[in-house]
N, C-alpha and C positions, 0 to 999 in steps of 0.2 A: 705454879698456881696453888692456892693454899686451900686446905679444906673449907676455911669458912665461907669461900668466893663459891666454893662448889655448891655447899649444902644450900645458900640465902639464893639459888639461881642467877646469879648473875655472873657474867664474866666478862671478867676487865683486862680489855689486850691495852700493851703497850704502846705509846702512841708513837705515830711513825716519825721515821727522823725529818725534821725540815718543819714539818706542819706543828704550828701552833695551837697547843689547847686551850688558851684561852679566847681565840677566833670562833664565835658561834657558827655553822653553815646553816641559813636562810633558807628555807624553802617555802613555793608558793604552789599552793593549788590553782591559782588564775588559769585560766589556756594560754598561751602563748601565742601570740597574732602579730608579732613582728617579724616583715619580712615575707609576711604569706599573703598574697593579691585576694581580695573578695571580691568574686566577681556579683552584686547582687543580680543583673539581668538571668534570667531563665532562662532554657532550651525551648522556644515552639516548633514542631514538628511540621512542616508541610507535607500532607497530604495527598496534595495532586500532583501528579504528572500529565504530559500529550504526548500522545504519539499519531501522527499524522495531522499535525494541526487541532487533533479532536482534545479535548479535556476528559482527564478520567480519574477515580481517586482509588488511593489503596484501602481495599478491603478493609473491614470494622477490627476481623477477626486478628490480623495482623499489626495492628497500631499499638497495642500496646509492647510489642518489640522494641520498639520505633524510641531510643532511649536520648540519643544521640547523632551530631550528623556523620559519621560515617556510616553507621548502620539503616539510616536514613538515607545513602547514597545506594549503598547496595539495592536495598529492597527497590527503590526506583527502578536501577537499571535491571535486576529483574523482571517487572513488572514490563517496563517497557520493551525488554525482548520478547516479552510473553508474549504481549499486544501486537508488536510488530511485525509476528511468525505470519499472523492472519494477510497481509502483505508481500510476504517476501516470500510463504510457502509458493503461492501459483506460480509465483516466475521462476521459484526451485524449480520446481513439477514441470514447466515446460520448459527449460533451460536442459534441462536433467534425457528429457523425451527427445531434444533436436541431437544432443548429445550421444545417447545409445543408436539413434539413428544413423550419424554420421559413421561412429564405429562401426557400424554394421555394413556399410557401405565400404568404409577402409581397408576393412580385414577381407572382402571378397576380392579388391585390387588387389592388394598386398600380398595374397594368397596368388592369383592372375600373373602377375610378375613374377614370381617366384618360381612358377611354374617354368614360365618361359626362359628365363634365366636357366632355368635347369636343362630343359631342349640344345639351346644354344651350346651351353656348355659339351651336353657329350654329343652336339653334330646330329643331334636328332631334327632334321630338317623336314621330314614328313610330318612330324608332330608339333612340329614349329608352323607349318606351312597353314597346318589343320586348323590349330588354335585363330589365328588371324582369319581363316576364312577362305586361304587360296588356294583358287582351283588350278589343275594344270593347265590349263589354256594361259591362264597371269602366269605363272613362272616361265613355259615354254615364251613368251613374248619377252618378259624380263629377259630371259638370257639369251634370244638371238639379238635384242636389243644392248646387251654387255659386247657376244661377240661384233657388232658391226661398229661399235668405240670403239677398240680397239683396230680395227681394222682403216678407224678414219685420218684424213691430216691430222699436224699437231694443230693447227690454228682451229680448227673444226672442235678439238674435244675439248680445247682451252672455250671456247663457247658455250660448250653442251655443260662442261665446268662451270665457269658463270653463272649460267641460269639455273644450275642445280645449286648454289650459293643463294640468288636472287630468292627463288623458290622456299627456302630451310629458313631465310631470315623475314620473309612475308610471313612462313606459319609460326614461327615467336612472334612476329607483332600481332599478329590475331591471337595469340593466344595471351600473352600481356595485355591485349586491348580487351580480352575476353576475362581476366583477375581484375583488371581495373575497373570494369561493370559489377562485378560481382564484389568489390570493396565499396564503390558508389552505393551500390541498391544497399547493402548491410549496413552503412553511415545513413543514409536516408533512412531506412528499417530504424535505428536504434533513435533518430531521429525524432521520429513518428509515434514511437512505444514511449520516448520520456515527454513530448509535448503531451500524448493521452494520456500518459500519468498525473501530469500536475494538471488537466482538464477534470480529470475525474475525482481528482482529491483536492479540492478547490472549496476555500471554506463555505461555499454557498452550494455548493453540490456534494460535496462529503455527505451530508445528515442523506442527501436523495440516496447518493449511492449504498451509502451502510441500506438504508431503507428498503430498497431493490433488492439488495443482494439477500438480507433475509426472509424475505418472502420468498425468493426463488429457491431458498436452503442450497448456495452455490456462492463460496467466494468469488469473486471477478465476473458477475453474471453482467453487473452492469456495465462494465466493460465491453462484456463481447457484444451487448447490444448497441452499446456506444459503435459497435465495429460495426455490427451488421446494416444500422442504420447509416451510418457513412457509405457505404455500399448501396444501399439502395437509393437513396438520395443521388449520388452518380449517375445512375441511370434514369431519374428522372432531371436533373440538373444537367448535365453533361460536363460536370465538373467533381474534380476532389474536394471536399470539405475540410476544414482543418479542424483537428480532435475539437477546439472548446466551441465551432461553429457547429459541429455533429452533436455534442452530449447537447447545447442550447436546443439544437429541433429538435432533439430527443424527447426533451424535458415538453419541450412547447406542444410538441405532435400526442402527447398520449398523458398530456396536464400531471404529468409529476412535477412535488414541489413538496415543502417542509411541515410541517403539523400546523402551522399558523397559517398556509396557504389554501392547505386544503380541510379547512374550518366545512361543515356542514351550516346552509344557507338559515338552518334555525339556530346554530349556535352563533353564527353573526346575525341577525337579527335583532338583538338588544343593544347593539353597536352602533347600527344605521339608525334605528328607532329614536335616540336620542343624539341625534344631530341637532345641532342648532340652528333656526330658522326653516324647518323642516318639518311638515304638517306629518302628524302621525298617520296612516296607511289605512291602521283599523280603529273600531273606538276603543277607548279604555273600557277596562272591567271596572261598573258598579256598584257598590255595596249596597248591603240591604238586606233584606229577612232571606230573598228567593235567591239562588244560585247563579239565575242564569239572566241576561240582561233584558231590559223592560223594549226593548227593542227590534227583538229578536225575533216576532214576527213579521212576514211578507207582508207590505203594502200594496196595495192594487189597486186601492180606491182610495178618494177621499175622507168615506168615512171610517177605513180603518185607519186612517191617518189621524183623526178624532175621536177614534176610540183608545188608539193610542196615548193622545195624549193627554184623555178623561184618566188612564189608567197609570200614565205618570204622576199626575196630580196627586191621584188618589194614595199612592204610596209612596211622597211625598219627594219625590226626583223632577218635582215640575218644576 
């Protein structure tokens, strides 16, 4: 590099091998949009979601999150688990209640057997005897009843054999026939619990039931009167009702119904009023100087019925 390349600022490198100096390189400030998709359609956001049939929308405060659909998908199923708890908590809470209950009952068997087990084992037969309840009058019977088997023919004990067979396999069918009732009632139960569920969340009784249940400040309240009212209905009926027949008399028996049904008879008034073909009830209001209508007093005679109508004229409604 030579001093004068130094001093004037500029420095000249040698140009590389292969590449031509006398080749300008072109460059453009344009953008480059070849190869890259424009999408011009937008992102719009939906809003709502349902849970249980019902419509509900995401919060104000939360929307502008809301940039994209994935993030769009999350916040949904947030929300709609949120919603759903109010639902799924009661049948937690007594799913949960039948639950500790049965444990509680297990672990006193379980405990009961364990017990007994342990008797058996080390030949404690007084404490065996106890537990079960037997007195010595039953064991002294039990065992002159042992010695006198043994004491009988063979064809005699092959009998008393037998029936003690016959016997052992009657109380397994009662007792199979006694799991089979009690799988029957639980399939009918769970039967019964999903037909009252889709009676009670039934898009024309949804708004009642939300409606119910918060005035009573009690998730499921409508529910359990759906229950109670099938019950008593029984006894006057002398039949079961089926859930969507029970919440219908519910509704019927004590005039629940939607905010459009249970309109007050003056807020439907202006509705009936203007029927077509349909004489109006009262008279219209009158305009004029005085407030109140030129008619408005009692007739009783004729000639207030002519004073009347001297006094229409007169201000000028004749």
């Amino acid at each position: 590099m030579s001093e004068e390349q130094v001093q004037g600022g500029a420095v000249e490198s040698a140009p590389a091998e292969g590449i031509s100096q006398e080749t300008p390189v072109e460059t453009s400030s344009a953008p480059v949009t070849e190869g890259i998709a424009q999408d011009s359609t937008e992102y719009a956001p939906n809003y709502k979601f349902k849970v249980m049939d019902e419509e509900k929308e995401i919060d104000e405060y939360l929307r502008p999150v809301i940039k994209d659909p994935e993030t769009e998908k999350k916040i949904r199923e947030l929300y709609e688990k949120a919603y759903g708890l109010d639902y799924v908590k009661p049948k937690y809470e007594s799913t949960k209640k039948e639950y500790e209950a049965l444990q509680q009952n297990w672990n006193m068997v379980s405990q009961d057997v364990q017990k007994v087990g342990t008797f058996l084992k080390n030949k404690d037969f007084s404490s065996f005897f106890n537990a079960f309840k037997l007195s010595d009058e039953d064991i002294f019977k039990y065992a002159m009843g042992r010695l006198e088997y043994y004491e009988m023919p063979q064809e005699k004990r092959a009998a008393l054999d037998a029936q003690a067979q016959r016997n052992q396999e009657y109380a397994n069918l009662m007792m199979e026939n006694q799991q089979f009732k009690q799988a029957q009632q639980a399939e009918e139960n769970n039967r019964f619990l999903s037909s009252l569920e889709t009676a009670v969340t039934a898009p024309h009784v949804l708004s009642i039931s939300q409606a119910f249940d918060a005035k009573a400040g009690k998730p499921g309240a409508f529910r359990d009167a759906v229950i109670a009212h099938g019950q008593a209905q029984f006894h006057v009926l002398g039949r079961d009702l089926e859930p969507h027949e029970a919440v219908e008399s519910l509704v019927r028996t004590f005039g629940l119904g939607s905010a459009a049904a249970s309109q007050t008879p003056a807020q439907a008034a202006p509705a009936s009023a203007s029927a077509p073909g349909e004489r109006p009830q009262s008279l219209p209001k009158v305009g004029g100087s005085g407030t109140s209508s030129p008619v408005k007093a009692k007739v009783k005679s004729l000639s207030d019925l002519r004073k009347l109508q001297e006094n229409a004229f007169s201000t000028g409604h004749g």
